[in-house]
C-alpha positions in Angstrom: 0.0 0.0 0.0 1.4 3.3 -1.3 2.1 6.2 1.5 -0.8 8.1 -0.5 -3.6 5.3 0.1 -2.5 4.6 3.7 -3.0 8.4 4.2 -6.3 8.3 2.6 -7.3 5.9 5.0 -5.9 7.4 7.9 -7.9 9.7 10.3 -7.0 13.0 11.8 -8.4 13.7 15.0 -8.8 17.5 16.2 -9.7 18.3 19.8 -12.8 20.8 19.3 -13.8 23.3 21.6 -17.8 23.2 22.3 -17.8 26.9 24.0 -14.9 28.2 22.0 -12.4 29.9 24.2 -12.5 32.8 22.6 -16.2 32.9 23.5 -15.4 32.0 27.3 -14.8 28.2 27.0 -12.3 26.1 28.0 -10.2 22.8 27.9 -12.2 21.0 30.4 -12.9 17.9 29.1 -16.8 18.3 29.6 -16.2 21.2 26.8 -13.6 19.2 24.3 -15.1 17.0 21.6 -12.6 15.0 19.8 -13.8 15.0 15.7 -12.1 14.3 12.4 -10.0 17.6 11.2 -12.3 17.7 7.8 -15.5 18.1 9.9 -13.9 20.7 12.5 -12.8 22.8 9.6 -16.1 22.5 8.1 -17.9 22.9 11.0 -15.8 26.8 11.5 -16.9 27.6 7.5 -20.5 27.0 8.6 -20.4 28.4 12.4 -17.4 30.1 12.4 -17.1 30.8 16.3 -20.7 30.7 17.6 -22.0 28.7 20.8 -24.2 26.0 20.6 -27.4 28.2 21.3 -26.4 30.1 18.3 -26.0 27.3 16.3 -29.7 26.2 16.9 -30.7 30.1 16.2 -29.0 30.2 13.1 -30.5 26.7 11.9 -33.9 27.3 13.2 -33.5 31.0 11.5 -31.8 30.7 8.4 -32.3 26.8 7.3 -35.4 25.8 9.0 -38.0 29.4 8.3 -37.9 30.5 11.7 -39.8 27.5 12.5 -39.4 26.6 16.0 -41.4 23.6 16.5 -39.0 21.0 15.6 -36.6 22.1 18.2 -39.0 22.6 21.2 -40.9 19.3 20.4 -37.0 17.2 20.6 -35.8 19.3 23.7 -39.7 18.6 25.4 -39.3 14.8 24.8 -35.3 14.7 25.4 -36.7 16.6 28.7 -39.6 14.2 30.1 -42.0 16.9 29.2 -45.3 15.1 27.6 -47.1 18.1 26.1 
């Protein structure tokens, strides 16, 4: 196997900061996601430096028509909450 195909195959691992620290986050593990270096990069060009709420506000905002219902009906049953 060629260097070129075992690199292809190989995966590069980034430590990703949920709360970035330039947003007030830090290296605590409870705020570190480990994710392939392709998707972090891609998740910065799409999100650039935002916090999870944000994230939700810009999807429910700019992808999804404002349209909150999706979200609140997931967070209600990932919450216990019948109605």
């Amino acid at each position: 196997m060629s260097k070129r195909s075992k690199r292809k195959h190989s995966r590069h691992v980034s430590r990703h900061h949920i709360v970035p620290r330039s947003r007030g986050g830090d290296s605590s593990l409870e705020n570190i996601a480990q994710i392939d270096l392709r998707d972090h990069k891609n998740y910065h060009a799409l999100f650039v430096n935002q916090i999870p709420e944000e994230i939700v506000e810009t999807l429910v905002n700019k992808y999804w028509n404002g349209n909150w219902s999706y979200v609140e009906t997931v967070y209600r049953r990932n919450n216990g909450h019948n109605n």
